[in-house]
C-alpha positions in Angstrom: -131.5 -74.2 8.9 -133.5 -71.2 8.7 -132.7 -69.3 5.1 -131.9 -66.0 5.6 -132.1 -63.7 2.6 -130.6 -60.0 2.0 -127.8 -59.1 4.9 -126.3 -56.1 6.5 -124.0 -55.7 9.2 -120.4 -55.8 10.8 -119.2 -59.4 10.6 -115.6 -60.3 12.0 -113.0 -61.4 9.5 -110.0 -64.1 10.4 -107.6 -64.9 7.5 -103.8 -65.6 7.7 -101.7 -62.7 5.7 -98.3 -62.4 4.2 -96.9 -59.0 6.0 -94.4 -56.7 5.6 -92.8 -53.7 6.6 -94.8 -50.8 4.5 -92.9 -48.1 2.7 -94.8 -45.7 4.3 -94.0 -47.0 7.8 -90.7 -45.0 8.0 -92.3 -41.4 6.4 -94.6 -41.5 9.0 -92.3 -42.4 11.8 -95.1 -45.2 13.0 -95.0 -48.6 12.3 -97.2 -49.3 9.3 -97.5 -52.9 8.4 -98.7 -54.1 4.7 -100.3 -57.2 3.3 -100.8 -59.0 0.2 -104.5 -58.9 -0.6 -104.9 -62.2 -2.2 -103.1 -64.7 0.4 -103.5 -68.4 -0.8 -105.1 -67.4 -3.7 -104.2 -70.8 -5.9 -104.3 -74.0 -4.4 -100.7 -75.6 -3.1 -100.7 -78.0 -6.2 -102.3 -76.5 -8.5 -102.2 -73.3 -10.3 -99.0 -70.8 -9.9 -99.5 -67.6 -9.0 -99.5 -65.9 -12.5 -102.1 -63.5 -12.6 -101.1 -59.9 -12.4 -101.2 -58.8 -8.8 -103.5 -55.9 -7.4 -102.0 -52.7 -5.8 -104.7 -52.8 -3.6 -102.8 -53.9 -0.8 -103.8 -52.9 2.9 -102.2 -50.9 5.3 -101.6 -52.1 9.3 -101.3 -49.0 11.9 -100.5 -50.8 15.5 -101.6 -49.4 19.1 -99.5 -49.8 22.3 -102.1 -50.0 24.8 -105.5 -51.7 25.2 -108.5 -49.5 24.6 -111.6 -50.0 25.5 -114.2 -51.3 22.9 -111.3 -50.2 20.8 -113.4 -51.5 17.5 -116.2 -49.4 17.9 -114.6 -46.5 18.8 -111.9 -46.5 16.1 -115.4 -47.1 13.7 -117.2 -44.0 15.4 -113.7 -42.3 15.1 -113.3 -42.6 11.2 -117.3 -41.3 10.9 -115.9 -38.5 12.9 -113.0 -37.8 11.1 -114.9 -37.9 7.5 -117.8 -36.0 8.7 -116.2 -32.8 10.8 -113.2 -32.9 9.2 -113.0 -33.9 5.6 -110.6 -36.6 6.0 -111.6 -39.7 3.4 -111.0 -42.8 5.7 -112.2 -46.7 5.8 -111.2 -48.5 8.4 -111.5 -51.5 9.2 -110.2 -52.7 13.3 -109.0 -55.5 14.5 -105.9 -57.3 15.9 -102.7 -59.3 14.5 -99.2 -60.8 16.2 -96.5 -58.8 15.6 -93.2 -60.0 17.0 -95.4 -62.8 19.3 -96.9 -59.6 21.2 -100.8 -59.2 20.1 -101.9 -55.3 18.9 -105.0 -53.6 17.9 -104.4 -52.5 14.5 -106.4 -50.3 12.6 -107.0 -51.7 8.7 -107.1 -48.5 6.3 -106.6 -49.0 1.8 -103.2 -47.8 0.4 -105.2 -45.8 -1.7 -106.2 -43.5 1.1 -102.6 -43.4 2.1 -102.9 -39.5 2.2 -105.3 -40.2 5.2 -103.2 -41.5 7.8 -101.1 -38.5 9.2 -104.3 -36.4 9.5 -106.0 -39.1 11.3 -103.3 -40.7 13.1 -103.0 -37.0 14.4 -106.2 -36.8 15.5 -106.2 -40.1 17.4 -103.2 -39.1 19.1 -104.9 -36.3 20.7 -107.3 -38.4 21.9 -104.8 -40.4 23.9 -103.7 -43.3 21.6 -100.3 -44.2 21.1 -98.9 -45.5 18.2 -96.1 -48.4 17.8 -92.7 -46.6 16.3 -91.2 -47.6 13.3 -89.0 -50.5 13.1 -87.5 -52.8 10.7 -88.8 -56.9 10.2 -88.3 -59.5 8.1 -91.6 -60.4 6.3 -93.9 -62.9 7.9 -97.5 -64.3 8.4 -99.9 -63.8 10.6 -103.6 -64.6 11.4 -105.1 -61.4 11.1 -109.1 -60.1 13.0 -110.8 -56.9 11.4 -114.2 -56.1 12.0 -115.8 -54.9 8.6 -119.2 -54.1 7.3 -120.8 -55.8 4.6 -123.8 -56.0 2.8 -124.7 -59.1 0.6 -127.7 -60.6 -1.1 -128.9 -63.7 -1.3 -128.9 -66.1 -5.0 -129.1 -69.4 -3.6 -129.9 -71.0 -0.1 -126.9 -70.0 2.1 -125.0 -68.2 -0.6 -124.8 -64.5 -0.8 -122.6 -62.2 -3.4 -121.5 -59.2 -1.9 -123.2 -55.9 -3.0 -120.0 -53.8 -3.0 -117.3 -56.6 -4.3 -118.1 -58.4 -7.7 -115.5 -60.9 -7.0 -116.6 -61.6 -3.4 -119.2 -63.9 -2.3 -119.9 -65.6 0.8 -121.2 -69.3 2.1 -122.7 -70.2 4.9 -121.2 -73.1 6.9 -123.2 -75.6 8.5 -122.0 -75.3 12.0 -119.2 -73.2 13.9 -115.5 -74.4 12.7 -114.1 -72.8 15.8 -110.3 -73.4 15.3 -108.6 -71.4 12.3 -106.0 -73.9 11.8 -109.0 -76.4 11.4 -110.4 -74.0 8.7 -107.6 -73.6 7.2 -107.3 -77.3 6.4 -111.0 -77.7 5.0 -110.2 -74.4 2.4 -107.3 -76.3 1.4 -109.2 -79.7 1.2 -111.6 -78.2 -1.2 -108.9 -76.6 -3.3 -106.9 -79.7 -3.3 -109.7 -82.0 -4.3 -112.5 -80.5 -6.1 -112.1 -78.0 -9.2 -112.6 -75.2 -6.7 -109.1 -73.8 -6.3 -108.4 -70.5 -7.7 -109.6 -68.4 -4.8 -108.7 -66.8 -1.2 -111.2 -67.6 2.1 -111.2 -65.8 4.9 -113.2 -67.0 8.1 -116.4 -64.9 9.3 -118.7 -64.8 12.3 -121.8 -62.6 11.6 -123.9 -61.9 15.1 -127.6 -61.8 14.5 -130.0 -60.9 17.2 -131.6 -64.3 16.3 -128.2 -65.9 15.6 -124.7 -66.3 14.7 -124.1 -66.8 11.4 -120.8 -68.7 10.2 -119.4 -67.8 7.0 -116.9 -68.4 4.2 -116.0 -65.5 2.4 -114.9 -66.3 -1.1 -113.0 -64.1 -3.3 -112.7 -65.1 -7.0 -111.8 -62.9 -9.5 -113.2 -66.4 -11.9 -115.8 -67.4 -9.8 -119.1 -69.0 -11.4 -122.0 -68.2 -9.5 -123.9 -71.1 -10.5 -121.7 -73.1 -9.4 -121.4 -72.0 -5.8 -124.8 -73.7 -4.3 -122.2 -76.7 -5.6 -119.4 -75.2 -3.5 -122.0 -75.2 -0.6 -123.0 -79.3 -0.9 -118.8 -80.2 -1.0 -118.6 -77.9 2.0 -121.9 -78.9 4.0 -120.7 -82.9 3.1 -117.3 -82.7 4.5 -118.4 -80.9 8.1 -121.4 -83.0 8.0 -119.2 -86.0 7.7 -117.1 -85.0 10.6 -114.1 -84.2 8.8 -113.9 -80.7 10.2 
Protein backbone atom coordinates (compact mmCIF):
# COMPACT_ATOMS: atom_id res chain seq x y z
CA UNK A 1 0.00 0.00 0.00
CA UNK A 2 1.37 3.09 -1.24
CA UNK A 3 1.92 5.69 1.89
CA UNK A 4 0.47 8.73 1.23
CA UNK A 5 1.62 11.61 3.35
CA UNK A 6 -0.07 15.26 3.97
CA UNK A 7 -3.96 15.27 2.54
CA UNK A 8 -6.52 17.77 1.35
CA UNK A 9 -9.78 17.40 0.03
CA UNK A 10 -13.64 16.67 0.29
CA UNK A 11 -14.05 13.15 1.66
CA UNK A 12 -17.71 11.72 2.21
CA UNK A 13 -18.65 10.98 5.80
CA UNK A 14 -21.29 7.99 6.92
CA UNK A 15 -22.05 7.74 10.60
CA UNK A 16 -25.33 6.72 12.37
CA UNK A 17 -26.80 9.90 14.53
CA UNK A 18 -29.23 10.22 17.38
CA UNK A 19 -31.79 13.11 15.89
CA UNK A 20 -34.24 15.18 16.95
CA UNK A 21 -36.53 17.76 16.28
CA UNK A 22 -34.32 21.22 16.67
CA UNK A 23 -35.64 24.16 18.72
CA UNK A 24 -35.09 26.22 16.08
CA UNK A 25 -37.13 24.09 13.63
CA UNK A 26 -40.47 25.76 14.63
CA UNK A 27 -38.93 29.76 14.63
CA UNK A 28 -37.98 29.22 11.31
CA UNK A 29 -41.07 27.61 10.10
CA UNK A 30 -38.67 24.77 8.26
CA UNK A 31 -37.94 21.63 9.52
CA UNK A 32 -34.56 21.79 11.20
CA UNK A 33 -33.34 18.45 12.46
CA UNK A 34 -30.45 18.29 15.28
CA UNK A 35 -27.91 15.65 16.34
CA UNK A 36 -25.88 14.63 19.10
CA UNK A 37 -22.16 15.17 18.11
CA UNK A 38 -20.60 12.35 19.85
CA UNK A 39 -22.91 9.19 18.88
CA UNK A 40 -21.45 5.97 20.36
CA UNK A 41 -18.93 7.68 21.96
CA UNK A 42 -18.26 4.79 24.86
CA UNK A 43 -18.25 1.38 24.04
CA UNK A 44 -21.79 -0.72 24.90
CA UNK A 45 -19.99 -2.37 28.03
CA UNK A 46 -17.82 -0.28 28.98
CA UNK A 47 -17.60 3.22 30.07
CA UNK A 48 -21.09 5.38 30.82
CA UNK A 49 -21.57 8.35 29.24
CA UNK A 50 -20.31 10.73 31.99
CA UNK A 51 -18.32 13.33 30.39
CA UNK A 52 -19.87 16.71 30.07
CA UNK A 53 -21.52 16.95 26.71
CA UNK A 54 -20.63 19.53 23.94
CA UNK A 55 -23.15 22.20 22.66
CA UNK A 56 -21.72 21.82 19.60
CA UNK A 57 -24.39 20.01 18.20
CA UNK A 58 -25.32 20.17 14.36
CA UNK A 59 -28.10 21.42 12.68
CA UNK A 60 -30.23 19.33 9.65
CA UNK A 61 -32.15 21.71 7.00
CA UNK A 62 -34.14 19.09 4.55
CA UNK A 63 -34.96 19.73 0.67
CA UNK A 64 -38.11 18.43 -1.12
CA UNK A 65 -36.90 17.87 -4.44
CA UNK A 66 -33.74 16.36 -6.09
CA UNK A 67 -31.22 18.79 -7.28
CA UNK A 68 -28.80 18.33 -9.39
CA UNK A 69 -25.13 17.82 -8.20
CA UNK A 70 -26.95 19.23 -5.18
CA UNK A 71 -23.47 18.84 -3.02
CA UNK A 72 -21.52 20.92 -5.06
CA UNK A 73 -23.80 23.48 -5.60
CA UNK A 74 -24.96 23.95 -2.04
CA UNK A 75 -20.81 24.13 -1.44
CA UNK A 76 -20.43 26.86 -4.22
CA UNK A 77 -23.68 28.36 -2.69
CA UNK A 78 -22.23 28.87 0.90
CA UNK A 79 -18.79 30.47 -0.81
CA UNK A 80 -21.38 32.72 -2.41
CA UNK A 81 -23.22 33.63 0.36
CA UNK A 82 -19.98 34.48 2.64
CA UNK A 83 -18.27 36.18 -0.04
CA UNK A 84 -21.09 38.77 -1.74
CA UNK A 85 -23.05 38.78 1.04
CA UNK A 86 -21.48 38.66 4.47
CA UNK A 87 -23.32 35.70 5.62
CA UNK A 88 -20.79 33.40 7.98
CA UNK A 89 -21.80 29.81 6.80
CA UNK A 90 -20.23 26.11 6.84
CA UNK A 91 -21.92 23.70 5.32
CA UNK A 92 -21.48 20.57 5.00
CA UNK A 93 -24.21 18.41 2.32
CA UNK A 94 -25.41 15.39 2.30
CA UNK A 95 -28.39 13.08 2.83
CA UNK A 96 -30.34 11.27 5.89
CA UNK A 97 -33.92 9.19 6.19
CA UNK A 98 -36.43 11.02 7.64
CA UNK A 99 -39.73 9.36 8.20
CA UNK A 100 -38.35 6.24 5.63
CA UNK A 101 -38.36 9.07 2.76
CA UNK A 102 -34.51 9.96 1.85
CA UNK A 103 -33.58 14.05 1.69
CA UNK A 104 -30.66 16.17 0.85
CA UNK A 105 -29.91 17.92 3.85
CA UNK A 106 -27.72 20.70 4.27
CA UNK A 107 -25.27 20.20 7.60
CA UNK A 108 -24.64 23.89 9.15
CA UNK A 109 -23.03 24.35 13.31
CA UNK A 110 -25.62 25.61 15.92
CA UNK A 111 -23.23 28.23 16.48
CA UNK A 112 -23.99 29.87 13.15
CA UNK A 113 -27.58 29.47 13.92
CA UNK A 114 -27.98 33.27 13.02
CA UNK A 115 -27.13 32.12 9.49
CA UNK A 116 -29.91 30.09 8.37
CA UNK A 117 -32.81 32.52 7.64
CA UNK A 118 -30.43 34.72 5.54
CA UNK A 119 -29.29 31.81 3.64
CA UNK A 120 -32.24 29.64 3.62
CA UNK A 121 -33.68 32.92 1.96
CA UNK A 122 -31.33 33.04 -0.57
CA UNK A 123 -31.68 29.46 -1.59
CA UNK A 124 -35.27 29.84 -1.90
CA UNK A 125 -34.87 32.35 -4.50
CA UNK A 126 -32.93 30.12 -6.33
CA UNK A 127 -35.69 27.59 -6.60
CA UNK A 128 -35.19 25.27 -3.51
CA UNK A 129 -37.83 24.23 -1.41
CA UNK A 130 -37.60 23.52 2.04
CA UNK A 131 -39.43 20.61 4.14
CA UNK A 132 -42.06 22.53 6.69
CA UNK A 133 -41.86 22.11 10.16
CA UNK A 134 -43.30 19.20 11.83
CA UNK A 135 -43.17 17.36 15.06
CA UNK A 136 -41.19 13.57 15.61
CA UNK A 137 -40.24 11.52 18.12
CA UNK A 138 -36.40 11.27 18.25
CA UNK A 139 -34.66 8.67 16.28
CA UNK A 140 -31.45 7.40 14.42
CA UNK A 141 -30.40 7.51 11.28
CA UNK A 142 -27.29 6.80 9.02
CA UNK A 143 -26.37 10.16 7.98
CA UNK A 144 -23.86 11.20 4.37
CA UNK A 145 -22.24 14.79 4.39
CA UNK A 146 -19.56 15.73 2.14
CA UNK A 147 -16.88 17.76 4.20
CA UNK A 148 -13.43 19.01 3.58
CA UNK A 149 -10.56 18.15 5.47
CA UNK A 150 -7.08 18.53 5.71
CA UNK A 151 -4.89 16.07 7.73
CA UNK A 152 -1.18 15.24 8.05
CA UNK A 153 0.45 12.29 8.31
CA UNK A 154 2.49 10.87 11.90
CA UNK A 155 2.56 7.28 11.13
CA UNK A 156 2.02 5.00 7.96
CA UNK A 157 -1.72 5.27 7.31
CA UNK A 158 -2.54 7.51 10.24
CA UNK A 159 -3.25 11.14 9.81
CA UNK A 160 -4.46 13.86 12.73
CA UNK A 161 -6.52 16.30 11.43
CA UNK A 162 -5.15 19.84 11.04
CA UNK A 163 -8.24 21.72 12.13
CA UNK A 164 -9.70 19.07 15.00
CA UNK A 165 -7.14 18.19 17.88
CA UNK A 166 -9.37 15.40 18.92
CA UNK A 167 -9.83 13.97 15.43
CA UNK A 168 -7.66 11.74 13.67
CA UNK A 169 -8.13 9.39 10.90
CA UNK A 170 -6.92 5.53 9.80
CA UNK A 171 -6.63 4.16 6.87
CA UNK A 172 -8.37 0.79 6.33
CA UNK A 173 -6.90 -1.82 4.38
CA UNK A 174 -9.55 -2.44 1.89
CA UNK A 175 -13.17 -1.05 1.11
CA UNK A 176 -15.80 -2.20 4.09
CA UNK A 177 -18.65 -1.41 1.79
CA UNK A 178 -21.69 -2.12 4.08
CA UNK A 179 -22.15 0.33 7.09
CA UNK A 180 -23.87 -2.09 9.21
CA UNK A 181 -20.58 -4.29 8.57
CA UNK A 182 -18.59 -1.24 9.86
CA UNK A 183 -20.43 -0.68 12.38
CA UNK A 184 -19.76 -4.13 13.84
CA UNK A 185 -15.82 -3.95 13.40
CA UNK A 186 -15.98 -0.15 15.47
CA UNK A 187 -17.80 -2.05 18.05
CA UNK A 188 -15.41 -5.13 17.94
CA UNK A 189 -12.55 -2.98 18.63
CA UNK A 190 -14.27 -1.06 21.40
CA UNK A 191 -15.56 -4.21 22.90
CA UNK A 192 -12.17 -6.08 22.88
CA UNK A 193 -9.21 -3.99 22.85
CA UNK A 194 -8.63 -0.91 25.36
CA UNK A 195 -9.72 1.30 22.41
CA UNK A 196 -13.22 2.33 23.45
CA UNK A 197 -13.80 5.82 24.42
CA UNK A 198 -14.35 7.28 20.99
CA UNK A 199 -16.91 7.89 17.97
CA UNK A 200 -16.01 6.55 14.16
CA UNK A 201 -17.55 7.71 11.35
CA UNK A 202 -16.98 5.87 7.85
CA UNK A 203 -15.02 7.89 4.97
CA UNK A 204 -14.31 7.42 1.29
CA UNK A 205 -11.62 9.98 0.08
CA UNK A 206 -11.46 10.03 -4.03
CA UNK A 207 -7.92 10.44 -5.17
CA UNK A 208 -7.13 10.88 -8.85
CA UNK A 209 -4.75 7.90 -8.22
CA UNK A 210 -7.17 6.29 -5.71
CA UNK A 211 -9.82 5.89 -3.33
CA UNK A 212 -8.81 6.03 -0.08
CA UNK A 213 -10.93 4.25 2.84
CA UNK A 214 -10.87 5.78 6.13
CA UNK A 215 -11.81 5.72 9.79
CA UNK A 216 -12.25 8.86 11.29
CA UNK A 217 -11.56 8.78 14.96
CA UNK A 218 -12.66 11.33 17.45
CA UNK A 219 -11.11 11.15 20.89
CA UNK A 220 -11.17 13.79 23.18
CA UNK A 221 -8.38 11.03 25.19
CA UNK A 222 -6.81 9.80 22.37
CA UNK A 223 -2.93 8.82 22.54
CA UNK A 224 -1.36 9.34 19.36
CA UNK A 225 1.28 6.92 19.88
CA UNK A 226 -0.79 4.57 20.22
CA UNK A 227 -2.86 4.79 17.07
CA UNK A 228 -0.22 2.99 14.47
CA UNK A 229 -1.47 0.19 17.31
CA UNK A 230 -5.12 1.05 16.56
CA UNK A 231 -4.11 0.51 12.78
CA UNK A 232 -2.39 -3.34 13.33
CA UNK A 233 -5.91 -4.44 15.51
CA UNK A 234 -7.79 -2.87 12.62
CA UNK A 235 -5.55 -4.14 9.54
CA UNK A 236 -5.58 -7.93 11.53
CA UNK A 237 -9.27 -8.28 11.85
CA UNK A 238 -10.11 -7.21 7.88
CA UNK A 239 -7.12 -9.06 6.98
CA UNK A 240 -8.38 -12.07 8.74
CA UNK A 241 -11.71 -11.86 7.07
CA UNK A 242 -13.74 -10.86 9.80
CA UNK A 243 -15.01 -7.88 8.06
Amino acid sequence: MKTINNIEGFACFTERLDIAVSPYSEKNGILILESDPEPGYFSKNGFPENLARTNDHHLYILTKHPIACFQDWVIQQACLAKNRYGIPVHVSPGQLTFKNIAHNTIRMRTQEVESIKPFVELLQNKGVRFVKHTHAKPFKSVVHFKKHIEMETIAPGVWKDLHDKNRHFIELPRLVEEYEVFEQLIEDIKNNCSFNMFNAAKIVMPRRERVINLIAVYSKHCDENRLPEFKEHVDKLINAGQY
